[in-house]
MARLUMBA-267820 format. One line per 8 residues: number of its first residue (from 1); their letters; for each residue x, y, z of N, C-alpha, C. Coordinates in steps of 0.02 Angstrom, whole numbers, plus 50000, padded with zeros to 5 digits. Layout:
NUM) a) X,Y,Z,X,Y,Z,X,Y,Z; ... $
//
This chain:
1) xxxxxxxx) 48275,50207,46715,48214,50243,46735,48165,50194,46767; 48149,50120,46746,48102,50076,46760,48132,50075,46828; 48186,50073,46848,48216,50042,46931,48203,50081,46967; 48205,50149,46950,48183,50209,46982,48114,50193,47026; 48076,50179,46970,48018,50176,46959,47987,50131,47023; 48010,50086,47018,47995,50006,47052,48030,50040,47101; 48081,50058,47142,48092,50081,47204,48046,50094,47263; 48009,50182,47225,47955,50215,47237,47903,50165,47295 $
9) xxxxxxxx) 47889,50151,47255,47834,50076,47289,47853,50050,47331; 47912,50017,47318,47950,49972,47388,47941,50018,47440; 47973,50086,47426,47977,50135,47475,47915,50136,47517; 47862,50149,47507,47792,50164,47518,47778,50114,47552; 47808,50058,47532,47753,50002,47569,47802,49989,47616; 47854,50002,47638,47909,49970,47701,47872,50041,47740; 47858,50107,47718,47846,50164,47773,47779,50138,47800; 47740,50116,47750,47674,50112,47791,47661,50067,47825 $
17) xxxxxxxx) 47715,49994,47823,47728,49948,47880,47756,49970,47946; 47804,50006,47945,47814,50043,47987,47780,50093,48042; 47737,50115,47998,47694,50171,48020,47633,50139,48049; 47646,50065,48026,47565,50030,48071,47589,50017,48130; 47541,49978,48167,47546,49963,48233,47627,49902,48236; 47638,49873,48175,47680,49816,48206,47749,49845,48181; 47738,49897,48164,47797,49954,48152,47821,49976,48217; 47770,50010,48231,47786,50039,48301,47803,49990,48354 $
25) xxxxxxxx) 47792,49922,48351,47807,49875,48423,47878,49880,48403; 47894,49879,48324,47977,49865,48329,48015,49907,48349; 47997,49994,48309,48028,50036,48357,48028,50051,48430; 47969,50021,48447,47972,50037,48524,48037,49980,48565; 48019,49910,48528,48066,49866,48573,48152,49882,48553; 48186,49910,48503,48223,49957,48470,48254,49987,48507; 48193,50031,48549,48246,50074,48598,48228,50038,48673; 48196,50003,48684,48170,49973,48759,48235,49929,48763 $
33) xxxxxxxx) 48253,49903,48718,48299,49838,48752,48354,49894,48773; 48386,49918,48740,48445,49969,48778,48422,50002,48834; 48374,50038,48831,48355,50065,48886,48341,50008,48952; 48333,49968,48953,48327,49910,48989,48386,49886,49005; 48416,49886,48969,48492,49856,48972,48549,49875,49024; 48537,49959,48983,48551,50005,49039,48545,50028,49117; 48461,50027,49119,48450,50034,49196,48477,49946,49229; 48483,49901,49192,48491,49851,49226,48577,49861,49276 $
41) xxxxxxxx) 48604,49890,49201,48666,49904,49228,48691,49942,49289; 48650,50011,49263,48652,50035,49319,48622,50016,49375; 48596,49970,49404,48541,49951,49453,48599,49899,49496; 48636,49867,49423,48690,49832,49448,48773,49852,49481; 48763,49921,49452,48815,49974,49505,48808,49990,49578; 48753,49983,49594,48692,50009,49657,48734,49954,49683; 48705,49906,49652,48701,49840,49705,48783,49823,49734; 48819,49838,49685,48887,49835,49697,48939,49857,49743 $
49) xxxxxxxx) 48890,49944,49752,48922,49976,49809,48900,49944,49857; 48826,49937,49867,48802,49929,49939,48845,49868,49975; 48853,49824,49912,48891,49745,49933,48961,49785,49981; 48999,49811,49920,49052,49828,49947,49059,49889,50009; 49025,49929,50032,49028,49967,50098,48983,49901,50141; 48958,49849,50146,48974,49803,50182,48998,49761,50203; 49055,49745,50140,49107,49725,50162,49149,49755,50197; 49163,49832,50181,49221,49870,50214,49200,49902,50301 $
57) xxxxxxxx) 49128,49890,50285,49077,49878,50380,49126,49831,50408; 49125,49752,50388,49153,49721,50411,49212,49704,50433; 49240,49737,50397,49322,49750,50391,49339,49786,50452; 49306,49843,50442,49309,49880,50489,49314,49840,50584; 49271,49788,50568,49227,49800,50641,49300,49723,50656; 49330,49690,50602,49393,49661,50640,49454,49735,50681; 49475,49685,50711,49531,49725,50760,49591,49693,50770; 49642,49726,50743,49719,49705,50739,49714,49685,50812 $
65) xxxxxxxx) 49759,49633,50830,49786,49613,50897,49712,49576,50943; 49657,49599,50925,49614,49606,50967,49560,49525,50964; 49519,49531,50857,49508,49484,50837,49533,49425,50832; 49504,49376,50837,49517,49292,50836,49520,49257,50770; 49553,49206,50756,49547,49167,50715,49480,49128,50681; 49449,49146,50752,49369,49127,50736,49321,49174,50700; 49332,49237,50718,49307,49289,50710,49306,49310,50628; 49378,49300,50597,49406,49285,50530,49354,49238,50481 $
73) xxxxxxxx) 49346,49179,50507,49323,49123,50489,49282,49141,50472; 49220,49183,50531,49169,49181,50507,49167,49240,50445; 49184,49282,50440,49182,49332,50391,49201,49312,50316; 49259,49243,50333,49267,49202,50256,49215,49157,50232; 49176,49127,50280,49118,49084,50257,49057,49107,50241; 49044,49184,50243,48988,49245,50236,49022,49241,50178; 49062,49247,50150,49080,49273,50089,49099,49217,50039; 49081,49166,50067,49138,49083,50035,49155,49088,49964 $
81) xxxxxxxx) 49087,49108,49917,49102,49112,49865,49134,49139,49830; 49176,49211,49849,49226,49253,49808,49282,49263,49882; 49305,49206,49906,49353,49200,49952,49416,49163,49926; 49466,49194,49918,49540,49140,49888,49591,49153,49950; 49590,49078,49961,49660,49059,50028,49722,49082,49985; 49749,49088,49921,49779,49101,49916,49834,49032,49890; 49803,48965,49882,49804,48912,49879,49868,48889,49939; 49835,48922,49996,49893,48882,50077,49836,48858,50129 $
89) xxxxxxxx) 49864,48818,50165,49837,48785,50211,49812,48847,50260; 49743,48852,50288,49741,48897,50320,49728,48853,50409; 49750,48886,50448,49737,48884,50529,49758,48929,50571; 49743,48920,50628,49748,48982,50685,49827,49010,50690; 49849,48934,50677,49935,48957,50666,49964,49025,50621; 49921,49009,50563,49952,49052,50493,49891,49053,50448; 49845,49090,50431,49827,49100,50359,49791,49187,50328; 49787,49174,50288,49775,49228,50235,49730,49230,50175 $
97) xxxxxxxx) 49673,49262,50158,49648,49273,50127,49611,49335,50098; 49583,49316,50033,49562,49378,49990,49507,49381,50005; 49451,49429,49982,49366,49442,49968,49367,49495,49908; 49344,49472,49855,49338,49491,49797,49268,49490,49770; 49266,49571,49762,49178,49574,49747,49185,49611,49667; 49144,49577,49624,49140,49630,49543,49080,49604,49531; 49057,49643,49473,49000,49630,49430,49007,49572,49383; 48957,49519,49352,48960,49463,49329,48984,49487,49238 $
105) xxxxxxxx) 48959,49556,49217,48957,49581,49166,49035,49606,49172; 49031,49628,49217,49116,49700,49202,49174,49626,49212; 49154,49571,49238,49246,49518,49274,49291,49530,49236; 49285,49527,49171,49345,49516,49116,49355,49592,49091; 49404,49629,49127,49413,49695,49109,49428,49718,49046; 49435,49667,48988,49431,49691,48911,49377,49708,48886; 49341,49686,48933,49258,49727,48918,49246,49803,48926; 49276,49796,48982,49286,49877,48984,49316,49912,48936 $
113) xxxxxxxx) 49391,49885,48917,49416,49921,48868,49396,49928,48803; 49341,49890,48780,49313,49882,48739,49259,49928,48716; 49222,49924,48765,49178,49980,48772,49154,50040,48800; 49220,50062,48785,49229,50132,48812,49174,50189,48816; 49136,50168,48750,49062,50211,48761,49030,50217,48797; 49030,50167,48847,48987,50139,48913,48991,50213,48942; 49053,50235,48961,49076,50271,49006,49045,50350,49006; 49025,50346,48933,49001,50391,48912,48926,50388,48944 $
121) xxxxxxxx) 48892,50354,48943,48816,50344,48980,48810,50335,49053; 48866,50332,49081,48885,50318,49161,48889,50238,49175; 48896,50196,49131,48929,50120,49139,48976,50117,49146; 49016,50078,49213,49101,50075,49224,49113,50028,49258; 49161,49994,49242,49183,49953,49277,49234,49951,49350; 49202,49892,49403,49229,49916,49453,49245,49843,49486; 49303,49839,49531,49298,49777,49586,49314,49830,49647; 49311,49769,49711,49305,49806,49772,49346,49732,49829 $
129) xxxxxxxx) 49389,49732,49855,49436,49665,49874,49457,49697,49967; 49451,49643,49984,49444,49645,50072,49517,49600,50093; 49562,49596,50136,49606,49562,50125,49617,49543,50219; 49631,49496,50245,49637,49481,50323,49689,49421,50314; 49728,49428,50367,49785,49388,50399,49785,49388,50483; 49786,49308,50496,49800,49285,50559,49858,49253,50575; 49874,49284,50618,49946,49241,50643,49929,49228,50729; 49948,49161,50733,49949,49134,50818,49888,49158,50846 $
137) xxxxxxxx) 49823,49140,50809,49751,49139,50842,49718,49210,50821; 49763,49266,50811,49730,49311,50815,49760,49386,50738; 49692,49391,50705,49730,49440,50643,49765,49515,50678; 49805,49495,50628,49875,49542,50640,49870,49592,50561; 49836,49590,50519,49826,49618,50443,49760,49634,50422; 49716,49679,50417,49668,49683,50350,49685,49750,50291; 49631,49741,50249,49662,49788,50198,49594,49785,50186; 49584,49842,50126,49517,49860,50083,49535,49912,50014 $
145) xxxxxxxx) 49533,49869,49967,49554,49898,49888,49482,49909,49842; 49493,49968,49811,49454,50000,49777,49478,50000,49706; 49466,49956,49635,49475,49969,49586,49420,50000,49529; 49426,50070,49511,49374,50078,49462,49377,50124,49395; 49364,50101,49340,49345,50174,49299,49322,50228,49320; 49369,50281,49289,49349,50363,49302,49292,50355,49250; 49272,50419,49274,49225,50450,49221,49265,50477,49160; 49213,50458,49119,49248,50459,49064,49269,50562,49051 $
153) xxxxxxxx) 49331,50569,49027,49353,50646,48998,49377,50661,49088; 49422,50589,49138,49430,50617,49194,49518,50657,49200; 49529,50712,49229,49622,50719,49202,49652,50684,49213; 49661,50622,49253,49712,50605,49276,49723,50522,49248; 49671,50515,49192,49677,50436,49178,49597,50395,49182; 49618,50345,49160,49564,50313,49140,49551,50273,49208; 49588,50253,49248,49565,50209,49310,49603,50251,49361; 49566,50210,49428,49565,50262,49503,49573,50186,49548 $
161) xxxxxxxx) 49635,50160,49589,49637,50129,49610,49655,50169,49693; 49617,50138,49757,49651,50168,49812,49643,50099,49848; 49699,50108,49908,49682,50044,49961,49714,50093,50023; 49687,50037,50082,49711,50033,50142,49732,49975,50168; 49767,49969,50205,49793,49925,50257,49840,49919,50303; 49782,49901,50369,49825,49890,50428,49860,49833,50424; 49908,49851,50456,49975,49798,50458,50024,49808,50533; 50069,49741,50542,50095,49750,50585,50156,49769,50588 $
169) xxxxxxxx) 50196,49815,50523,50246,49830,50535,50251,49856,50457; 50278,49899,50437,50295,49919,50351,50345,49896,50341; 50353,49841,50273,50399,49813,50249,50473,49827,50216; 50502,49826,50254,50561,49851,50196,50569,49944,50226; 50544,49967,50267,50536,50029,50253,50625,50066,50293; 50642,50084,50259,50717,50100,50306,50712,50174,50321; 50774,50179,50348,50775,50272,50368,50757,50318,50307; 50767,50299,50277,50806,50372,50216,50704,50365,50194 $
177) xxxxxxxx) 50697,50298,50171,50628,50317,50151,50569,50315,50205; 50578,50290,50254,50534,50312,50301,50530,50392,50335; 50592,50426,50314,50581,50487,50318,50571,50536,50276; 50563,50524,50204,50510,50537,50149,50425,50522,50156; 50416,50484,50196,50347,50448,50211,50315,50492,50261; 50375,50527,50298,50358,50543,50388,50346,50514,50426; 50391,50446,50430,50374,50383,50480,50413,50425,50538; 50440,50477,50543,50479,50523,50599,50456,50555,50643 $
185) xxxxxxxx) 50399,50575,50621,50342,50609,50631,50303,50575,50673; 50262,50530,50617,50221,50489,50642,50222,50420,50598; 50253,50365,50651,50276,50331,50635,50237,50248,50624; 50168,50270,50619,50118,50239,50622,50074,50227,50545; 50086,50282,50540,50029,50279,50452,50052,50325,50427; 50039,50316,50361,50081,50336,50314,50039,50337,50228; 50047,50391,50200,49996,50386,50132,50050,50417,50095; 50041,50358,50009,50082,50381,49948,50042,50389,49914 $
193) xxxxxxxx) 50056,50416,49843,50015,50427,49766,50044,50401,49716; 50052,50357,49684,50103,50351,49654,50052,50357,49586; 50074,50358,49520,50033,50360,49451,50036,50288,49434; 49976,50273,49407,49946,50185,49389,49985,50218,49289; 50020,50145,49288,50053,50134,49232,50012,50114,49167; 49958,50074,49189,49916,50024,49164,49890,50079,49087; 49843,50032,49050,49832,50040,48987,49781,50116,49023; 49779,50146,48964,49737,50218,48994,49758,50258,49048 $
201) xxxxxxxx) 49817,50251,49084,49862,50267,49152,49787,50312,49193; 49791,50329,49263,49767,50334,49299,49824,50364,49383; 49740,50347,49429,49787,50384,49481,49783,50310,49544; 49820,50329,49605,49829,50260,49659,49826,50315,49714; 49826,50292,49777,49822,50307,49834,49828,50261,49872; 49870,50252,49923,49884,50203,49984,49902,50224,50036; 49863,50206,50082,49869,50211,50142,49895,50149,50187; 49921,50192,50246,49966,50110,50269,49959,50146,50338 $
209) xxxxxxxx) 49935,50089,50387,49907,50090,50462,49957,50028,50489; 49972,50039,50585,49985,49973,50611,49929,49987,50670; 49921,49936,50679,49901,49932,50773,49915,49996,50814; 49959,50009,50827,50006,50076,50846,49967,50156,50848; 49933,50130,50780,49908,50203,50767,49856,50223,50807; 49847,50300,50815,49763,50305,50838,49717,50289,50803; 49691,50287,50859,49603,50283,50832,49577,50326,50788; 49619,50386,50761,49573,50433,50721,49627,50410,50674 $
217) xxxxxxxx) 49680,50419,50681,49726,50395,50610,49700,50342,50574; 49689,50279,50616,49670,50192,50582,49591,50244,50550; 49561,50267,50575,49476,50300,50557,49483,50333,50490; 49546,50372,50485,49553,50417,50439,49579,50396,50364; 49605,50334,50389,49652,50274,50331,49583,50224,50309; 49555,50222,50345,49478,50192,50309,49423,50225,50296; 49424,50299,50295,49361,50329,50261,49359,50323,50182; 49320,50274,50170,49306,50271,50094,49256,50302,50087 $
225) xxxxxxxx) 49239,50320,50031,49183,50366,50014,49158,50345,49948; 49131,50280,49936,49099,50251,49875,49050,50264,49842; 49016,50339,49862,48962,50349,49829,48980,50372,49760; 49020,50390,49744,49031,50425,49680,49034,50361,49628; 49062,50291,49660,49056,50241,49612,49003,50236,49573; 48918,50234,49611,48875,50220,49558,48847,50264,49548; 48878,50340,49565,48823,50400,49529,48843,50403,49445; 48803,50443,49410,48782,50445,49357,48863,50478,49323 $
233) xxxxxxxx) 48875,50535,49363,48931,50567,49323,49013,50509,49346; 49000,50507,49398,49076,50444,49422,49127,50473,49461; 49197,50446,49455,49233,50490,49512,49282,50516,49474; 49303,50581,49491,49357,50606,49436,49406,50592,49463; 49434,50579,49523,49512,50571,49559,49507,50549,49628; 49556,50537,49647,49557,50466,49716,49541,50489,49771; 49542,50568,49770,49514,50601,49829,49466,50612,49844; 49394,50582,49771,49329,50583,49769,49319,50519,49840 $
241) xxxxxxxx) 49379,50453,49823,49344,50392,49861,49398,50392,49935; 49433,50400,49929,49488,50426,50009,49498,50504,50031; 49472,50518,50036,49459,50615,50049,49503,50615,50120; 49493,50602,50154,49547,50595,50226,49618,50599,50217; 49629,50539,50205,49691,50504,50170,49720,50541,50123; 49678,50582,50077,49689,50608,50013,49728,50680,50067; 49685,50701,50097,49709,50772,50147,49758,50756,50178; 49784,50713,50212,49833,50687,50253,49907,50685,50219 $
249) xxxxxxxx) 49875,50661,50156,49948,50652,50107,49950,50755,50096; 49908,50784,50062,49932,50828,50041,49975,50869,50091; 49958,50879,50166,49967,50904,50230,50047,50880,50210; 50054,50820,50206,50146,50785,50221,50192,50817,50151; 50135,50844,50089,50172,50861,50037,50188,50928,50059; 50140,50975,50095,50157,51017,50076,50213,51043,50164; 50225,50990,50203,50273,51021,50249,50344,50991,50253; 50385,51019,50264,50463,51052,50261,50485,50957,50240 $
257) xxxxxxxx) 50435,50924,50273,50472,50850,50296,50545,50839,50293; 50582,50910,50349,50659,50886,50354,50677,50909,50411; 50654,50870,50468,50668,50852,50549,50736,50848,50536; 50735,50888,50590,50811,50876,50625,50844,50809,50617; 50896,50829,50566,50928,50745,50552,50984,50721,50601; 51003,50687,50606,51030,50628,50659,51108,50638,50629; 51153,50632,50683,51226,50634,50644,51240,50588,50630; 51295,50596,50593,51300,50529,50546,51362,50476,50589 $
265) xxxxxxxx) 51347,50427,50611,51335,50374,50670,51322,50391,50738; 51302,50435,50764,51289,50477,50798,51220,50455,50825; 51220,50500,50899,51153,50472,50928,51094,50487,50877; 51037,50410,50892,50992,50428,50873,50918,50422,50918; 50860,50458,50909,50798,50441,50936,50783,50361,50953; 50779,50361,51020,50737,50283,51013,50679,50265,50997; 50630,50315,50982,50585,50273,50930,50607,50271,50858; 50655,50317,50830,50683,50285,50759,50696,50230,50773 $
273) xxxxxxxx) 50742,50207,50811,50779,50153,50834,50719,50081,50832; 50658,50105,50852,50611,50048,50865,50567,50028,50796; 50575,50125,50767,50529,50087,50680,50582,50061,50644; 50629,50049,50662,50681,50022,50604,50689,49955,50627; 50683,49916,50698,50657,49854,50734,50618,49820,50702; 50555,49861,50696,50475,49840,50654,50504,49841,50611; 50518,49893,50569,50517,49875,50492,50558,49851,50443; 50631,49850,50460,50670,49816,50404,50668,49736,50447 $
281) xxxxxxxx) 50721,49721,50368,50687,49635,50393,50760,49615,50419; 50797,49624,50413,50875,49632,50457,50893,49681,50514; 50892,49636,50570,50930,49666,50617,51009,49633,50650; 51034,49658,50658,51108,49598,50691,51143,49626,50740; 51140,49612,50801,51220,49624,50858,51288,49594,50800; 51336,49655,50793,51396,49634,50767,51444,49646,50805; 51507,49624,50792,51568,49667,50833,51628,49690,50785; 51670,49736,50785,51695,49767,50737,51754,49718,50750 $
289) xxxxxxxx) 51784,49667,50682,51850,49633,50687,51913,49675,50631; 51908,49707,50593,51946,49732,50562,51928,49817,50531; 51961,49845,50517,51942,49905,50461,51995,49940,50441; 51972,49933,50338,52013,49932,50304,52010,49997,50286; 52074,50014,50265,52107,50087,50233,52049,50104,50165; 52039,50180,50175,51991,50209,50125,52014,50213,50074; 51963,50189,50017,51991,50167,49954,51990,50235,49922; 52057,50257,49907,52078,50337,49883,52009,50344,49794 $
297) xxxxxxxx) 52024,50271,49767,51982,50267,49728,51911,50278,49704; 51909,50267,49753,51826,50274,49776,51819,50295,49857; 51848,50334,49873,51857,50348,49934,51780,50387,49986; 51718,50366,49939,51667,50369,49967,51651,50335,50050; 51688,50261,50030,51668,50204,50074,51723,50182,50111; 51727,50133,50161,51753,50127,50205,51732,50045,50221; 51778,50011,50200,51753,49927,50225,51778,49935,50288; 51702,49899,50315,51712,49852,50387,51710,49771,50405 $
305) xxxxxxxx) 51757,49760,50426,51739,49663,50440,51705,49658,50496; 51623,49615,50507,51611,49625,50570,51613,49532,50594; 51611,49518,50646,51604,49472,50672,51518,49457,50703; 51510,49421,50675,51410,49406,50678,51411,49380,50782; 51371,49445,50782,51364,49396,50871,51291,49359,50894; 51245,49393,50860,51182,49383,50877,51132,49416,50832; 51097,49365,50770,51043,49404,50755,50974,49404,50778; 50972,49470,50798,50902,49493,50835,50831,49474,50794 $
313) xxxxxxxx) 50830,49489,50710,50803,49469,50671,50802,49471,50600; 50786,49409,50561,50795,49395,50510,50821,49333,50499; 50840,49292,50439,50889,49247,50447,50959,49213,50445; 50975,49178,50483,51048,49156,50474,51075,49115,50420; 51143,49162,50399,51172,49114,50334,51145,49162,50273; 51133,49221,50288,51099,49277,50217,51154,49336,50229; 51178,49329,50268,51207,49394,50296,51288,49421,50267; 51326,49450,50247,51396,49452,50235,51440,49484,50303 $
321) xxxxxxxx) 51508,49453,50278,51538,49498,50358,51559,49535,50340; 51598,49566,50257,51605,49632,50274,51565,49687,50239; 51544,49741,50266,51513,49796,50231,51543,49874,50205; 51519,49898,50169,51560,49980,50145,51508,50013,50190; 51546,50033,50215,51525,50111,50257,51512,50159,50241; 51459,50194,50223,51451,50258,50193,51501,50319,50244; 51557,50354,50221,51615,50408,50247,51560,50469,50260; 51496,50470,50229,51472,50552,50227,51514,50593,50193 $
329) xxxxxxxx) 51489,50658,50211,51528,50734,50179,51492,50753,50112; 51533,50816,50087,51491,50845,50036,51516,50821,49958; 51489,50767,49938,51509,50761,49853,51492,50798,49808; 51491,50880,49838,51480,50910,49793,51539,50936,49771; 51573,50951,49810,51656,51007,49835,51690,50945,49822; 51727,50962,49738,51780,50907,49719,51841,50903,49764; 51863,50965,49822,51916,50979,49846,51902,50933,49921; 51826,50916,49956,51840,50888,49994,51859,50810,50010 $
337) xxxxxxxx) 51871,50787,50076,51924,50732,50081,51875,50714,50154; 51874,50637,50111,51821,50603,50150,51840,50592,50227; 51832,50601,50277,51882,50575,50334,51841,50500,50349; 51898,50477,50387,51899,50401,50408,51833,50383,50448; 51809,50313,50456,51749,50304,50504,51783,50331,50590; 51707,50329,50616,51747,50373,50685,51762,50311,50738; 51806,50320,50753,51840,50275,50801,51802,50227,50832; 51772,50293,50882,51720,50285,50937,51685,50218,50914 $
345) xxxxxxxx) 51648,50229,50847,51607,50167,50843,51644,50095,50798; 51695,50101,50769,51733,50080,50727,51801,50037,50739; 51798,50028,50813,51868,50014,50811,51866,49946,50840; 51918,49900,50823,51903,49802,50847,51877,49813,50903; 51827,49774,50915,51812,49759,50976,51722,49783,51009; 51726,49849,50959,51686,49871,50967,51606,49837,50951; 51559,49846,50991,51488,49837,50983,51437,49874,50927; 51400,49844,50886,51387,49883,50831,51306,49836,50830 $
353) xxxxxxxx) 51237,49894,50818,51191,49860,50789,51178,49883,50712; 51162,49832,50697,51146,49863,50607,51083,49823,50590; 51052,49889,50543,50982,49847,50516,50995,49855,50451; 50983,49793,50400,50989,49784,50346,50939,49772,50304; 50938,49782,50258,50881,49775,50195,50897,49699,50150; 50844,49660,50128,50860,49618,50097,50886,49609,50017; 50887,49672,50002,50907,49679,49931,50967,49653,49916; 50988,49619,49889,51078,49600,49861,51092,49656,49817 $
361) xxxxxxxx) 51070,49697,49803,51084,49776,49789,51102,49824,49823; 51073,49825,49863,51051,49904,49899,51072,49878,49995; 51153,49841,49991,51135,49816,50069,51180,49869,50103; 51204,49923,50082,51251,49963,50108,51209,50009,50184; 51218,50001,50234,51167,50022,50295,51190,50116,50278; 51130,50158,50310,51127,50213,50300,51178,50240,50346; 51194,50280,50354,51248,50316,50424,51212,50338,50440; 51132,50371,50452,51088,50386,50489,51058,50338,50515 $
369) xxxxxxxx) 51074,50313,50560,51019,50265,50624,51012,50200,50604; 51044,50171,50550,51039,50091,50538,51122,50055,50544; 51161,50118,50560,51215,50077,50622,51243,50113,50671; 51220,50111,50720,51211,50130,50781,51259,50071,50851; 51297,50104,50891,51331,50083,50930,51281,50030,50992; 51309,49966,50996,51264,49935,51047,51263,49967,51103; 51254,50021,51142,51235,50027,51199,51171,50002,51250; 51191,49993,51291,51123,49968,51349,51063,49983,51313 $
377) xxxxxxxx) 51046,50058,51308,50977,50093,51302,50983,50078,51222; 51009,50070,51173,50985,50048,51109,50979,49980,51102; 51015,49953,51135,50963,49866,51121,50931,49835,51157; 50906,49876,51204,50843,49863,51248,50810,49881,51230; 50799,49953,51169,50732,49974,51151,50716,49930,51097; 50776,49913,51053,50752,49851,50990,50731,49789,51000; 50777,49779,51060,50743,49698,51105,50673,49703,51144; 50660,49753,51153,50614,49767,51163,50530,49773,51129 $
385) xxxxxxxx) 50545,49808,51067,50534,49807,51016,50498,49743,50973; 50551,49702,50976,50576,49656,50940,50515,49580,50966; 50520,49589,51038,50485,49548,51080,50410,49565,51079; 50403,49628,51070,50325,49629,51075,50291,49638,50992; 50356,49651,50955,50327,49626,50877,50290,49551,50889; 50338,49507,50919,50332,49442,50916,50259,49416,50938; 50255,49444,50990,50196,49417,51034,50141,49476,51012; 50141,49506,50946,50070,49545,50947,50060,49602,50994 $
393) xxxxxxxx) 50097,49605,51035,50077,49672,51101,50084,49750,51077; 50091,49782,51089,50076,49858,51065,50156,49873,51072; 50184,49914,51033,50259,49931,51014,50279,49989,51069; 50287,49995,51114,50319,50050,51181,50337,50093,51129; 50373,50104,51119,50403,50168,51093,50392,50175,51041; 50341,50163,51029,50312,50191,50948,50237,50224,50968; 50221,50204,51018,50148,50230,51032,50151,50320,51044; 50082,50328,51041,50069,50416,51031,50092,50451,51112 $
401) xxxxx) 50124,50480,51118,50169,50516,51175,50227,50504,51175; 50261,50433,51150,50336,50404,51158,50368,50463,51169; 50424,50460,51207,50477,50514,51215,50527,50505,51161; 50562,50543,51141,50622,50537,51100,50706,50561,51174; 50721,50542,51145,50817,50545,51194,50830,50640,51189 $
//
């Protein structure tokens, strides 16, 4: 009862400290520092975008084929301090670098994950990264990446990553998946979605431009739309910050994307012929020296021995001489019977171009358009091709009107 007692009092005299004036400075500074804390933060979102849609100004205002090595320079020494060469020698010959913009608070993204509550008050973490490549005096590459927290309760994941970049050729891209992409179509730019794996999964968006493209396409592959970064509510999905791009992709989801396909070794389009130049990293003049009986076993394939005459591009000494031939036909119908490669293109002596992939997996060439008979008009358009990859010049038969055969 006495403790009771003695409480009472304590009680009384902590309220009426409270309740005086040096009570109230504490509650007031109590809630001021957060509230302070806060607008700082947010003040520091502001500042973040504005940085970053001036960087992507700049980005913008380089020009594939067009800009200089100098021109580069100066845009890396505006930025010196969040610029990485990438640790290579840079010069007019060859170099490459990053521009990496974040908040001093958000750098170490365990912060974010940490304080997920943030997200709840409209605090999020974000970077914003600029990317340029010069080759032989003049850039041939930029890019512009968008990494950020959704708003928090967003459907699709906890982060929203999108990029762009022009480039001078898509890597690796072969028939079968360049015509999932609609490089057939339009063989210039190209937008995927793929789902971000990462902790809290999320959504991606990429866009992919060359030189080649129009002026409204390259326009349409760089409309970012960063305001949603530092508003209060945030962005719920990637089409809040690429809306163009975001439309462009859905347009390619939702049509037939199944052009008239090409027979199988059979003529093909010469601008296929020219994005498969640009884009895989194997090309070779062969000549047909042997071909072996279809393996009843596996009677899918069809080895060929070729004799190496000339590679157009890629390097020498990676290459094998003999390859399986994809036979075609329907593996669905257990009753059908693969027939033999066709003469025409198959037989000693014969002239053969093939474009190959660098995978030691996956080197089997498609029977749609990545082996194709050397004729005059197909390796003039790849040599062709091939030569003005080299020298930076604009790709003939890839540009907007090209004829097809």
């Amino acid at each position: 009862m006495s403790t009771t007692k003695d409480a009472f009092p304590r009680f009384r005299f902590i309220y009426r400290k409270l309740a005086g004036r040096a009570g109230k400075i504490i509650l007031l500074s109590l809630l001021a520092i957060p509230l302070a804390t806060w607008c700082t933060l947010r003040v520091s979102m502001s500042i973040d975008v504005w940085r970053a849609n001036t960087l992507l100004f700049k980005i913008k205002q380089l020009r594939a084929r067009e800009s200089t090595y100098e021109d580069a320079m100066r845009l890396a020494h505006e930025y010196s301090s969040h610029v990485d060469f990438r640790g290579e020698q840079c010069s007019s010959k060859n170099c490459s670098f990053d521009i990496s913009l974040w908040s001093g608070w958000s750098a170490s993204p365990p912060f974010g994950y940490q304080m997920d509550f943030l997200r709840a008050v409209g605090i999020r973490v974000s970077w914003f990264g600029g990317l340029v490549q010069v080759q032989d005096g003049h850039v041939i590459s930029k890019g512009f990446d968008v990494w950020i927290e959704a708003k928090r309760g967003a459907p699709y994941g906890q982060w929203l990553y999108v990029t762009t970049q022009l480039t001078d050729h898509f890597p690796g891209r072969d028939y079968y998946y360049g015509r999932i992409r609609g490089l057939e179509e339009h063989p210039n730019y190209y937008v995927v979605h793929p789902h971000l794996s990462t902790s809290g999964g999320g959504q991606a968006l990429s866009a992919e431009v060359t030189p080649d493209a129009t002026p409204r396409e390259i326009e349409r592959a760089f409309d970012f739309r960063l305001s949603c970064v530092s508003s209060l509510v945030g962005c719920s999905e990637v089409a809040d910050l690429l809306p163009t791009a975001w439309e462009d992709h859905i347009a390619l989801e939702n049509s037939s994307r199944q052009s008239e396909s090409a027979g199988t070794y059979g003529p093909c389009p010469l601008r296929t012929l020219a994005r498969l130049a640009r884009d895989m990293e194997n090309v070779l003049l062969v000549e047909v020296k042997r071909i072996f009986p279809v393996d009843r076993a596996q009677n899918r394939f069809q080895d060929v021995e070729y004799q190496l005459v000339e590679i157009l591009k890629g390097q020498p000494g990676e290459h094998l001489a003999r390859y399986p031939m994809d036979l075609g036909g329907d593996e669905s119908n257990s009753t059908h019977r693969f027939a033999r490669l066709p003469a025409r293109v198959f037989s000693p002596g014969k002239r053969v171009v093939l474009f190959l992939r660098d995978s030691d997996l996956d080197f089997i060439p498609d029977p749609h358009c990545e082996v194709v008979p050397a004729t005059q008009e197909y390796l003039g358009v790849v040599r062709q091709t091939l030569t003005q990859l080299s020298k930076g010049a604009p790709i003939t038969a890839l540009r907007e009107g090209s004829q097809r055969p």
